[in-house]
N, C-alpha and C positions, 0 to 999 in steps of 0.2 A: 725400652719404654722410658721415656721422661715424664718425669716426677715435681708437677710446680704446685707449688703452694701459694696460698691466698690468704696473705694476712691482712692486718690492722686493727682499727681501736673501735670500739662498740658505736655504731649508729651510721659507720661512714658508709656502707654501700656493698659489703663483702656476698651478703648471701644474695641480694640482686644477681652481681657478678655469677656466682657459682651455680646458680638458677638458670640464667641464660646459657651459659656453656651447657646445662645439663639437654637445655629443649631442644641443643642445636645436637648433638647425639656422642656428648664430649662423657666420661666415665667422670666421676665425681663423690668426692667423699668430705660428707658436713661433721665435722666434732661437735659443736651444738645439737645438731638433729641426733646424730650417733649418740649423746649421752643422752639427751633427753626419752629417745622412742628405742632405744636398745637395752644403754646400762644400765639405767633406772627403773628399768621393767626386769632386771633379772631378781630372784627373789632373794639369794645367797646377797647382794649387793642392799637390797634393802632390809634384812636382817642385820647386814652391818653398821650402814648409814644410822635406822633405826634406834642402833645399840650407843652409839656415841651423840643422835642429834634427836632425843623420844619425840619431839612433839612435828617430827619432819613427815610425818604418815600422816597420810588425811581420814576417811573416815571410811574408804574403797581398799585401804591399804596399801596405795601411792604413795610415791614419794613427791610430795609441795616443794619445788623450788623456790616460789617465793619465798616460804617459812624458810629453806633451810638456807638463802642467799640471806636473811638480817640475820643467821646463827653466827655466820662466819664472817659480816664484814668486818668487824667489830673484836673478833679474835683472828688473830691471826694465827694460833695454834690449831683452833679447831680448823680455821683453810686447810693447812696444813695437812692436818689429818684427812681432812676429807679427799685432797689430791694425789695420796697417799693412795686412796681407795679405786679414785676414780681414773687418775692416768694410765695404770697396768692394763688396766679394760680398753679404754681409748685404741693404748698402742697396739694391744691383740687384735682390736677391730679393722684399724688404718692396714695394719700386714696383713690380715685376712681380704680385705678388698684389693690392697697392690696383688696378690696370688693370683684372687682369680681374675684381674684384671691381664696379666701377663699370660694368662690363660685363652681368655678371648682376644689375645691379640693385640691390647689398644697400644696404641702407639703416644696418645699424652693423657694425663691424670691429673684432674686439680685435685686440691684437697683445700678445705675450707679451715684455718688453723689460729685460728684467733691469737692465743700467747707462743705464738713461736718465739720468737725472740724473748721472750719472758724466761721461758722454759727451755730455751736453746736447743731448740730442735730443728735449726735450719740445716745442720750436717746432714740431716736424711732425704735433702730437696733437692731436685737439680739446678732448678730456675726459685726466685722470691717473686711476685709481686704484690705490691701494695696498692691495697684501694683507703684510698682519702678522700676527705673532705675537708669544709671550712668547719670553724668553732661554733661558728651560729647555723649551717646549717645540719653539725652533726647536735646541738641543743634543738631545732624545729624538728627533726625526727626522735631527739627522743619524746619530745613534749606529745607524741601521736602516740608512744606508747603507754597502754592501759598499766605495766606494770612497773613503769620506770618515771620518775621524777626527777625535779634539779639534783636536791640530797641523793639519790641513789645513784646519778652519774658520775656525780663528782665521788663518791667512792670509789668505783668501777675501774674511771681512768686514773684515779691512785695508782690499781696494781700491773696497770700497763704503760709501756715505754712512749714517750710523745712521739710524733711521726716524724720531725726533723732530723732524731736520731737515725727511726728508723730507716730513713731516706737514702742514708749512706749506703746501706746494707743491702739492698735488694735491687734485682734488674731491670722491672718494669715497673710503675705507676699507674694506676687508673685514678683521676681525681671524678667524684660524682656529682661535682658540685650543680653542674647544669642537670637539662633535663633526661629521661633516660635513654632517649635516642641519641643525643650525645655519648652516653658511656657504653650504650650497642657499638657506636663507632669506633669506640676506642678497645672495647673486646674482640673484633674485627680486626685492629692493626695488631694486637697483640698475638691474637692467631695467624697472621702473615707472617711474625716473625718466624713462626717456626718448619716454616713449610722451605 
C-alpha cells in the first residue's frame, strides 16, 4: 500500500484536493476533520484541554476552537502543550485508518497533513505532494472565511514553512490557482503517475 500525503499552507486548496480523491473512491484521512469531529469529542481529551485552556468549553461542553486558537497564538508554551495533547491522538488515528485500510485492500492512501514538514513527519509518507497557490489568492480565500481574517492569517503562516522551501522536498505539486477543473486535471495526472 502506498502511503501519500498532502500537504501545505492554510487556504491553498489541500482539502478540495483530498475531497475529490475521496468521491472518486480513493481511501482518505483528514487531521483537520480527525481532530475536529473525533479528538475533540473524546471527553478524557476535553477534560484535559479543559484543565489547561477553562474558558475553551462552550456552553454544550465543546471544545470552541476558535477560543482556544487566540489561547495559543500568542503563547507559544501553551501551543506547545496543547500538541502535546493532541498529536498522540492524531497519530493513533492516522495508524488505525493505514490497518484497516491494508485490510480492505487499497492499494493508495492520501492523508491530508497540513504541518508535515513542521512536525517532520514526512518519514512515514511514501510519495509528498504539495498543493499551492499564489499570496493573493491564498488572501481571497481566506477573506471567504467566517473565522479567519488578515491578523489571524498572518499568525497561522508564522508557524508554517513558506512553500519555496517546501518545493524542494516533495514529489508532486498541485498549484490551485486557476479554476477547479483545472486542479481535477491535475489530480487526474497525478493519479496516472501511479498506475
Amino acid at each position: 500500500m502506498i502511503k501519500i500525503a498532502i500537504t501545505g499552507n492554510i487556504c491553498t486548496g489541500k482539502t478540495f484536493v483530498l475531497n475529490r480523491l475521496k468521491s472518486i473512491g480513493y481511501h482518505t484521512f483528514s487531521s483537520d476533520y480527525t481532530i475536529k469531529n473525533s479528538i475533540y469529542k473524546l471527553n478524557r481529551i476535553k477534560v484535559i484541554v479543559s484543565s489547561i485552556f477553562p474558558s475553551s468549553l462552550d456552553e454544550n461542553g465543546e471544545i470552541n476552537r476558535n477560543i482556544l486558537a487566540k489561547s495559543i497564538f500568542n503563547n507559544k508554551k501553551k501551543k506547545e502543550k496543547l500538541e502535546k495533547i493532541i498529536y498522540p491522538q492524531l497519530d493513533f488515528f492516522r495508524k488505525k485508518f493505514i490497518y484497516k485500510s491494508s485490510l480492505l485492500g487499497a492499494k493508495l492512501t492520501f492523508y491530508e497533513i497540513p504541518l508535515l514538514f513542521e512536525k517532520k513527519l514526512e518519514k512515514n509518507f511514501d510519495k509528498i505532494v504539495l498543493v499551492t497557490c499564489s499570496k493573493r489568492t491564498q488572501r481571497i480565500r481566506a477573506s471567504k472565511r467566517s473565522n479567519l481574517n488578515e491578523e489571524k492569517l498572518k499568525k497561522i503562516l508564522k508557524f508554517q514553512i513558506n512553500d519555496f522551501e517546501k518545493k524542494r522536498k516533495v514529489d508532486y505539486i498541485i498549484n490551485t490557482d486557476l479554476d477547479k477543473f483545472s486542479t481535477i486535471c491535475k489530480i487526474k495526472l497525478l493519479l496516472k503517475s501511479f498506475k
